[in-house]
SETITOR-651921 format. One record per atom (N, C-alpha, C): residue number from 1; residue in one letter; atom name; x, y, z. Coordinates in steps of 0.2 Angstrom, whole numbers. Example, Ala and Ser with C-alpha at 12.3 -4.5 7.8 and 13.67 -1.06 7.14 Angstrom:
<nodes>
<node resi="1" resn="a" name="N" u="66" v="-28" w="39"/>
<node resi="1" resn="a" name="CA" u="62" v="-22" w="39"/>
<node resi="1" resn="a" name="C" u="66" v="-16" w="39"/>
<node resi="2" resn="s" name="N" u="64" v="-11" w="35"/>
<node resi="2" resn="s" name="CA" u="68" v="-5" w="36"/>
<node resi="2" resn="s" name="C" u="64" v="0" w="39"/>
</nodes>
This chain:
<nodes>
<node resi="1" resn="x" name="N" u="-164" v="-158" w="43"/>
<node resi="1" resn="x" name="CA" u="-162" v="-151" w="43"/>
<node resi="1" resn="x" name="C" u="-167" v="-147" w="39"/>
<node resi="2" resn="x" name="N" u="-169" v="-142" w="43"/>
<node resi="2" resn="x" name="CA" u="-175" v="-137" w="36"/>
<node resi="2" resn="x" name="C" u="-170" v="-134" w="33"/>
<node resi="3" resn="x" name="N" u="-171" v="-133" w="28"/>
<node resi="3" resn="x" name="CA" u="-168" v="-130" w="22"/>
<node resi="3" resn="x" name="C" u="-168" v="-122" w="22"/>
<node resi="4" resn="x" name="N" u="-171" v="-120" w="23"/>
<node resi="4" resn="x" name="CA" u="-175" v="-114" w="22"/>
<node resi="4" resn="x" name="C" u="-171" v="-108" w="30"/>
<node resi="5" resn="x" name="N" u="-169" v="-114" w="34"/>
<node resi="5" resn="x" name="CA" u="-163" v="-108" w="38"/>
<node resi="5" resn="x" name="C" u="-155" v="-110" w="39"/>
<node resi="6" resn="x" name="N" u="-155" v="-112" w="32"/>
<node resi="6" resn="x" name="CA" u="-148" v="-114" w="31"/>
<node resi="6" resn="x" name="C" u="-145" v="-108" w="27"/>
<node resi="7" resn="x" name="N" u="-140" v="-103" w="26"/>
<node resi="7" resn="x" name="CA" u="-139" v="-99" w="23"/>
<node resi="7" resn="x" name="C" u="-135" v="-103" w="16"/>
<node resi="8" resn="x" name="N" u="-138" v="-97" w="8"/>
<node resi="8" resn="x" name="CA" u="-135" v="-100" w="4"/>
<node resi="8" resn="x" name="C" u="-129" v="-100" w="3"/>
<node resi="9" resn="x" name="N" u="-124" v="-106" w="2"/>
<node resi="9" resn="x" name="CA" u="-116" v="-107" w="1"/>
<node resi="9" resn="x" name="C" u="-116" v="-108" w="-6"/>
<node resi="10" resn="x" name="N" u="-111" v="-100" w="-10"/>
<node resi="10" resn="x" name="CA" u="-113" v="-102" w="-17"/>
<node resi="10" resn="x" name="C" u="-106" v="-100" w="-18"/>
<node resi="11" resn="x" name="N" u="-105" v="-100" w="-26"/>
<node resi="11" resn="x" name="CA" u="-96" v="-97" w="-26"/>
<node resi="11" resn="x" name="C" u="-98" v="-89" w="-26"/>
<node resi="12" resn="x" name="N" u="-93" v="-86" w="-23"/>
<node resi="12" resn="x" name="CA" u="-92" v="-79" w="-21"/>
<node resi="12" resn="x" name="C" u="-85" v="-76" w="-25"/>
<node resi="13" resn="x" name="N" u="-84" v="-70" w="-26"/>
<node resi="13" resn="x" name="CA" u="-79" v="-68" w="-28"/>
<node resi="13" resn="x" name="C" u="-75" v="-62" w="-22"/>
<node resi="14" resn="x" name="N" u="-71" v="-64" w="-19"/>
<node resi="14" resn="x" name="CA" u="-70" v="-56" w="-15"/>
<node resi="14" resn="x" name="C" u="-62" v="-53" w="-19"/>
<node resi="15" resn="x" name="N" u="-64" v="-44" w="-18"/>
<node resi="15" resn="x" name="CA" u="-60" v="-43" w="-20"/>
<node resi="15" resn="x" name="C" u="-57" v="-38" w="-16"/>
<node resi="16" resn="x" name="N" u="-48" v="-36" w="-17"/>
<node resi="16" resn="x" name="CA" u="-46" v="-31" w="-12"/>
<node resi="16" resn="x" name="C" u="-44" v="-27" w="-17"/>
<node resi="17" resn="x" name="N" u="-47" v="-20" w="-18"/>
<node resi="17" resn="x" name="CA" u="-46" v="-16" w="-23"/>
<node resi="17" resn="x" name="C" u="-40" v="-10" w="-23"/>
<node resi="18" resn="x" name="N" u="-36" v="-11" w="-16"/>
<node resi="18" resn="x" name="CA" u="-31" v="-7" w="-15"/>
<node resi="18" resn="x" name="C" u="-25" v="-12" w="-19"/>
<node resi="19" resn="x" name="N" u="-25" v="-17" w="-18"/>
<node resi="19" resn="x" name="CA" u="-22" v="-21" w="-21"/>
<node resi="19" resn="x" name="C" u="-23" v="-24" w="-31"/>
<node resi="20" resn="x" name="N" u="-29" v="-24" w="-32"/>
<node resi="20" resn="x" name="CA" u="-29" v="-29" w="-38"/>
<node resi="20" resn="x" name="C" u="-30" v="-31" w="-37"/>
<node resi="21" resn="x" name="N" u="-31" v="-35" w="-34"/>
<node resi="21" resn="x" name="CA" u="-34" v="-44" w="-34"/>
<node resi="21" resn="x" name="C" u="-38" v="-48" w="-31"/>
<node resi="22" resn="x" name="N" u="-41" v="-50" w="-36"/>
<node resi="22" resn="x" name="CA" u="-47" v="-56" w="-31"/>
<node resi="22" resn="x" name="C" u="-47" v="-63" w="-32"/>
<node resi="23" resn="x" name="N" u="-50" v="-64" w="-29"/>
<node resi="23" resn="x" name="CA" u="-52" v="-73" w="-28"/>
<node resi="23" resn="x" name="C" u="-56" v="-75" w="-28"/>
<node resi="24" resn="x" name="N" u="-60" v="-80" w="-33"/>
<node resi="24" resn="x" name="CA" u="-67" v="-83" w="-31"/>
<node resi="24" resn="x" name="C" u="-64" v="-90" w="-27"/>
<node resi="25" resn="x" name="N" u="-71" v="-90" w="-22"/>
<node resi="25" resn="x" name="CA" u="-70" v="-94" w="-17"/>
<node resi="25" resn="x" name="C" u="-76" v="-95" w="-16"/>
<node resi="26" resn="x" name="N" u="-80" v="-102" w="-11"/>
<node resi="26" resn="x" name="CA" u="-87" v="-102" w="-8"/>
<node resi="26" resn="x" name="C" u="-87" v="-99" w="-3"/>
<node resi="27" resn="x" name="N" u="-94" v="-94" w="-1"/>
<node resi="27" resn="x" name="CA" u="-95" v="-90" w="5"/>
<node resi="27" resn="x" name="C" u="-103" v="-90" w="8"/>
<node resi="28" resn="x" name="N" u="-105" v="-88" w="13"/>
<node resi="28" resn="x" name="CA" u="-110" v="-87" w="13"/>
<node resi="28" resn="x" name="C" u="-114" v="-80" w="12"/>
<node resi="29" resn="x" name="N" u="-107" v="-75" w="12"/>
<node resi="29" resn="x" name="CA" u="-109" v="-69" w="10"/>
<node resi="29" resn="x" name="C" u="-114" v="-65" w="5"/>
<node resi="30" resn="x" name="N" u="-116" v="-62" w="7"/>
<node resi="30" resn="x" name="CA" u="-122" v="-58" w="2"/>
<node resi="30" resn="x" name="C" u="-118" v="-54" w="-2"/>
<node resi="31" resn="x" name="N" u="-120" v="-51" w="-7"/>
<node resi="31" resn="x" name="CA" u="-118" v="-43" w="-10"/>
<node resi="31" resn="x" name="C" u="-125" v="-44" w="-15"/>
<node resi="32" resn="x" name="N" u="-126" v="-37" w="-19"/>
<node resi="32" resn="x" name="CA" u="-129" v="-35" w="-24"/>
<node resi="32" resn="x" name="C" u="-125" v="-34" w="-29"/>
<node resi="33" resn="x" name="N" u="-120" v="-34" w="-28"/>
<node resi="33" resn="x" name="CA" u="-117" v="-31" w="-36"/>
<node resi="33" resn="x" name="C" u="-112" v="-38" w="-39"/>
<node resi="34" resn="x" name="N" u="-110" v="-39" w="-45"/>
<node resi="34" resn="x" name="CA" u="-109" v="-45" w="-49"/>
<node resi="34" resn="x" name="C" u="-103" v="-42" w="-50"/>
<node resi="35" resn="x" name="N" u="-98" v="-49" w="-54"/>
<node resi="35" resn="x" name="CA" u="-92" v="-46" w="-59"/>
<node resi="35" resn="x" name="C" u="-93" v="-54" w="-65"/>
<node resi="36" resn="x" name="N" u="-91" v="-51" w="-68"/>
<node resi="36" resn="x" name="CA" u="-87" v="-57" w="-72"/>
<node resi="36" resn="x" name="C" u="-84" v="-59" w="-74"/>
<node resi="37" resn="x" name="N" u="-81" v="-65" w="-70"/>
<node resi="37" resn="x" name="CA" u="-76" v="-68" w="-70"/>
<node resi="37" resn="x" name="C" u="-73" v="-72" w="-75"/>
<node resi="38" resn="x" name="N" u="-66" v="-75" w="-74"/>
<node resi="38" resn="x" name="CA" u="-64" v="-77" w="-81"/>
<node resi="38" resn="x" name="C" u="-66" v="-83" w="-84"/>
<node resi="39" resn="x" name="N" u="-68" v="-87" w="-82"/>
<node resi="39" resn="x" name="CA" u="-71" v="-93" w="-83"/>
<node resi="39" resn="x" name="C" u="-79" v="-91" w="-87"/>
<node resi="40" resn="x" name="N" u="-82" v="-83" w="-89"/>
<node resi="40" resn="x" name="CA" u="-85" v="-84" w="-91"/>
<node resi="40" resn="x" name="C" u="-92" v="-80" w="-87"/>
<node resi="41" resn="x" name="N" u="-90" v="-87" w="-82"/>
<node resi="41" resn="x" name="CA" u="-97" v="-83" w="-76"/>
<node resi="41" resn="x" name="C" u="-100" v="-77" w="-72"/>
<node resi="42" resn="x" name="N" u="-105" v="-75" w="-70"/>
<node resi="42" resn="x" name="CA" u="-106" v="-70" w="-67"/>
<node resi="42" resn="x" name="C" u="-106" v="-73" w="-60"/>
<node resi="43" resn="x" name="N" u="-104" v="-69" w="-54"/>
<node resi="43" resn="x" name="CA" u="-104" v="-70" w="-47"/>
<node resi="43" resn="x" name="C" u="-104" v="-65" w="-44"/>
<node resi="44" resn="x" name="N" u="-109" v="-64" w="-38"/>
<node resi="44" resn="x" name="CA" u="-107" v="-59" w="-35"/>
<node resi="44" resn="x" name="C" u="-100" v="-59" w="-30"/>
<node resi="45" resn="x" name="N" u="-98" v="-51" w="-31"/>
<node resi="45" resn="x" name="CA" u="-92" v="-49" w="-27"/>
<node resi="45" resn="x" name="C" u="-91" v="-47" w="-21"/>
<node resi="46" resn="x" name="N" u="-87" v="-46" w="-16"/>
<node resi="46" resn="x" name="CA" u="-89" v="-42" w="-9"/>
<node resi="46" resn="x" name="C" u="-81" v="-40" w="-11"/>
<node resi="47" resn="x" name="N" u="-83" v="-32" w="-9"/>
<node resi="47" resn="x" name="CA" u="-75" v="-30" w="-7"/>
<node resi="47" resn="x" name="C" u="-71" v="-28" w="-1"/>
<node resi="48" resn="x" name="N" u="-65" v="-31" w="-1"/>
<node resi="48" resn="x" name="CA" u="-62" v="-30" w="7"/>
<node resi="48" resn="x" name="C" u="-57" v="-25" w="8"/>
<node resi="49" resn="x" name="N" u="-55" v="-21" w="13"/>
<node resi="49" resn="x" name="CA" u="-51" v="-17" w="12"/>
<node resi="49" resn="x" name="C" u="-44" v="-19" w="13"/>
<node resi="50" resn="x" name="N" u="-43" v="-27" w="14"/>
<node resi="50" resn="x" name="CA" u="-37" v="-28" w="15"/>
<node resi="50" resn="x" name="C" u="-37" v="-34" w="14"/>
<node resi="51" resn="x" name="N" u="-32" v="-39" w="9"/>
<node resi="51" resn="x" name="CA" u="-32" v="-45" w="8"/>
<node resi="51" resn="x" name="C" u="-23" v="-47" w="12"/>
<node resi="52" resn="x" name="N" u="-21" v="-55" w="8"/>
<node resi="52" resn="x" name="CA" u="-16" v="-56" w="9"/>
<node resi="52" resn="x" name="C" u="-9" v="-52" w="3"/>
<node resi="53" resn="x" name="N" u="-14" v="-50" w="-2"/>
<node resi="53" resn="x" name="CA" u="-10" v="-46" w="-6"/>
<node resi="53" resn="x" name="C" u="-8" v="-39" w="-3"/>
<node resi="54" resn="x" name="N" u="-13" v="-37" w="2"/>
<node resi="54" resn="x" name="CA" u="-10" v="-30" w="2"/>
<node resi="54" resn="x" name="C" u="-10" v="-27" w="12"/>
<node resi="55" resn="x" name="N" u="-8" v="-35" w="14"/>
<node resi="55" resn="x" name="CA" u="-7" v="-35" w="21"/>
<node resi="55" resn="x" name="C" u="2" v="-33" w="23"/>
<node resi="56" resn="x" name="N" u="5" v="-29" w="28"/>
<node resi="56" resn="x" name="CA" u="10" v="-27" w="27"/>
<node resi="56" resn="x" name="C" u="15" v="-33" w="31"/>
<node resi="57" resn="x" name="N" u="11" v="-38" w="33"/>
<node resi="57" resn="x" name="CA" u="16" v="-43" w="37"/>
<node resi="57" resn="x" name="C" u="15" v="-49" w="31"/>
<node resi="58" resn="x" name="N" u="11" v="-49" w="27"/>
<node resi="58" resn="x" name="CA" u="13" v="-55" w="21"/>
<node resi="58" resn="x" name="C" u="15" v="-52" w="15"/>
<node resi="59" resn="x" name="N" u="16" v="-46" w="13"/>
<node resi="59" resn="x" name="CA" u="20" v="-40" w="8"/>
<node resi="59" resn="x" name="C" u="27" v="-40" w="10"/>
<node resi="60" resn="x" name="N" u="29" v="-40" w="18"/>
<node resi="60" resn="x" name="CA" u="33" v="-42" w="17"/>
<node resi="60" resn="x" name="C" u="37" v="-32" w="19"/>
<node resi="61" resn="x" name="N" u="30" v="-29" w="19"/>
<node resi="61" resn="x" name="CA" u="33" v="-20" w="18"/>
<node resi="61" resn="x" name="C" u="31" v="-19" w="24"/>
<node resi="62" resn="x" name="N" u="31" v="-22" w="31"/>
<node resi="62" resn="x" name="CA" u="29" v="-20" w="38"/>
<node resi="62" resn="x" name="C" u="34" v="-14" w="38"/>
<node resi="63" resn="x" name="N" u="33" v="-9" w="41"/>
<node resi="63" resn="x" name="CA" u="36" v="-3" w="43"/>
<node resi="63" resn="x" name="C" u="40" v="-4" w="52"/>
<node resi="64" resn="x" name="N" u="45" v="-3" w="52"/>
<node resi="64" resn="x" name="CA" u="47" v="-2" w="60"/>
<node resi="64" resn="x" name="C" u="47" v="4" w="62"/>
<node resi="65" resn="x" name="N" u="45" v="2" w="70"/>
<node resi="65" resn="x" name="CA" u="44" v="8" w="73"/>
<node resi="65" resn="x" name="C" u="51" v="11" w="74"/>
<node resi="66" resn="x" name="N" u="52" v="17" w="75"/>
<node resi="66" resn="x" name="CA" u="60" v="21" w="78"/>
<node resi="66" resn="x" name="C" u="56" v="22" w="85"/>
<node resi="67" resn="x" name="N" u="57" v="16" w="89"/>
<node resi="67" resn="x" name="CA" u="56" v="18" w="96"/>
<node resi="67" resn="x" name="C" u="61" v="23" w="99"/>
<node resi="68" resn="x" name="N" u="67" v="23" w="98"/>
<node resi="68" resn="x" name="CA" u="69" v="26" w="99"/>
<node resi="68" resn="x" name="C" u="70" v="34" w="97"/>
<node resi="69" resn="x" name="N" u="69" v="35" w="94"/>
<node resi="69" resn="x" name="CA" u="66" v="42" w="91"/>
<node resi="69" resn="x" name="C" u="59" v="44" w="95"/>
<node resi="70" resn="x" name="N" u="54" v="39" w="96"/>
<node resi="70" resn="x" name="CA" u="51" v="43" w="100"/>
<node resi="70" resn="x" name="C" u="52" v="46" w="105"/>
<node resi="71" resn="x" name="N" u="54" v="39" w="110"/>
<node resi="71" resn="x" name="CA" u="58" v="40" w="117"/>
<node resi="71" resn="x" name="C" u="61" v="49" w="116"/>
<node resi="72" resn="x" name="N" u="65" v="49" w="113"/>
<node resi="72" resn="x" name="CA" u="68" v="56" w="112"/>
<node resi="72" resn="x" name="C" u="64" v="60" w="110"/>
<node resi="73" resn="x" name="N" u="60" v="60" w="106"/>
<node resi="73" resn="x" name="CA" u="55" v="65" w="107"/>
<node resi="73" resn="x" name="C" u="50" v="68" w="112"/>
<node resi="74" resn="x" name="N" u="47" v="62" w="115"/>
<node resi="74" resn="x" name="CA" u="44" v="63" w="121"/>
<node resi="74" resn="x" name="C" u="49" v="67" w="126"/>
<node resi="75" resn="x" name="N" u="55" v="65" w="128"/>
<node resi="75" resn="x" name="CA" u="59" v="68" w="134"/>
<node resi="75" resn="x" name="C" u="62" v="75" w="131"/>
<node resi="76" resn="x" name="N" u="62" v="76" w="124"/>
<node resi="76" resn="x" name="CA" u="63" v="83" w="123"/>
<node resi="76" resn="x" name="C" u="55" v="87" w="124"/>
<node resi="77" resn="x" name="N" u="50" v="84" w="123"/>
<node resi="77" resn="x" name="CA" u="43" v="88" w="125"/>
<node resi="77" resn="x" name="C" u="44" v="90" w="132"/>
<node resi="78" resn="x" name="N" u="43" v="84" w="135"/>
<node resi="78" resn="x" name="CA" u="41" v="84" w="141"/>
<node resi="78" resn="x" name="C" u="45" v="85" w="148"/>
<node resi="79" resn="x" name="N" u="53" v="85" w="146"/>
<node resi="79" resn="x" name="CA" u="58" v="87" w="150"/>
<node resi="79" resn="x" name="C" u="60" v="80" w="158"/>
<node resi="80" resn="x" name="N" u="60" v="75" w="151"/>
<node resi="80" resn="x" name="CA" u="60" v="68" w="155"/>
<node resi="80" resn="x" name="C" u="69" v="67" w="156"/>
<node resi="81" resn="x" name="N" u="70" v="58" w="159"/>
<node resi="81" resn="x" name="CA" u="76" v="59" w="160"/>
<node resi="81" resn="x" name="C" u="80" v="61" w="165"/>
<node resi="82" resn="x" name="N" u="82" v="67" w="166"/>
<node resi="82" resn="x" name="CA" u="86" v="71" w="172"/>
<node resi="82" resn="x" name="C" u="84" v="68" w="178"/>
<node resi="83" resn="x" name="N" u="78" v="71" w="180"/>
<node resi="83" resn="x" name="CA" u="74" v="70" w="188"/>
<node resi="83" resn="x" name="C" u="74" v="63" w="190"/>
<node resi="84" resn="x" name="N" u="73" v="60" w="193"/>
<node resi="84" resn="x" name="CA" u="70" v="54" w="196"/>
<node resi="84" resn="x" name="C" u="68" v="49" w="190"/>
<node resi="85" resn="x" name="N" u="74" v="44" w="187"/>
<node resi="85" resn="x" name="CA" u="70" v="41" w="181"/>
<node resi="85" resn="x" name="C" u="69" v="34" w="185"/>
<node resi="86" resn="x" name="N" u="67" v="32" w="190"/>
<node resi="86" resn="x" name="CA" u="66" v="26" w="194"/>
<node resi="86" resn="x" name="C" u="59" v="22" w="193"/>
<node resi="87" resn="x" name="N" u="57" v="26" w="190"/>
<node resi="87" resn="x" name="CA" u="49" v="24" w="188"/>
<node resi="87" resn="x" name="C" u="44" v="25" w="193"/>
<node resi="88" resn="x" name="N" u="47" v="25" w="198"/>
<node resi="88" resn="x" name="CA" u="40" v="25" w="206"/>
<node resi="88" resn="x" name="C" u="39" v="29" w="209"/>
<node resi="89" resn="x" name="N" u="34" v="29" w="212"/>
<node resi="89" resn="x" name="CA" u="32" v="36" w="216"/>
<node resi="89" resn="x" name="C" u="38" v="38" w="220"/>
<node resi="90" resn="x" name="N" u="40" v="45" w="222"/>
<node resi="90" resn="x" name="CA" u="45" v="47" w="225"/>
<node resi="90" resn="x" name="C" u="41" v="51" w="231"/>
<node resi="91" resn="x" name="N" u="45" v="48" w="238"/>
<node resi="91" resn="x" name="CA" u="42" v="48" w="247"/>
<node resi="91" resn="x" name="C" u="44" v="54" w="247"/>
</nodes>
């Protein structure tokens, strides 16, 4: 194998800043900017806009839809309902 088109796998730190929290892990990702991490070490960081800390279906804070809230909204806009609710074209 050449060496030289292998990308470098080194330890990475990513971080998700909406949240707080990061994790160092190995990556192949690049960044320019460093942190110091608790171990002492410098590593560079990549930051992500959304981790498992701050995902609303592993938080646990998913939001439900009021489907029917909209339904009602739409038919008060648009004056649905009454006429022909069949869904198909009407002969």
């Amino acid at each position: 194998m050449q060496q030289d088109k292998q990308p470098d796998y080194r330890p990475v730190v990513f971080r998700d800043r909406t949240a707080g929290y990061a994790f160092l892990t190995r990556s192949t990702a690049k960044s320019d900017r460093t942190i110091d991490w608790d171990d002492g070490e410098t590593y560079p960081v990549v930051d992500v806009e959304i981790s498992s800390e701050s995902h609303p279906f592993y938080t646990g804070k998913a939001r439900t839809v009021d489907s029917e809230g909209r339904i009602d909204r739409f038919e008060r806009r648009f004056g649905g309902g009454e006429q022909g609710s069949g869904g198909g074209k009407d002969g």
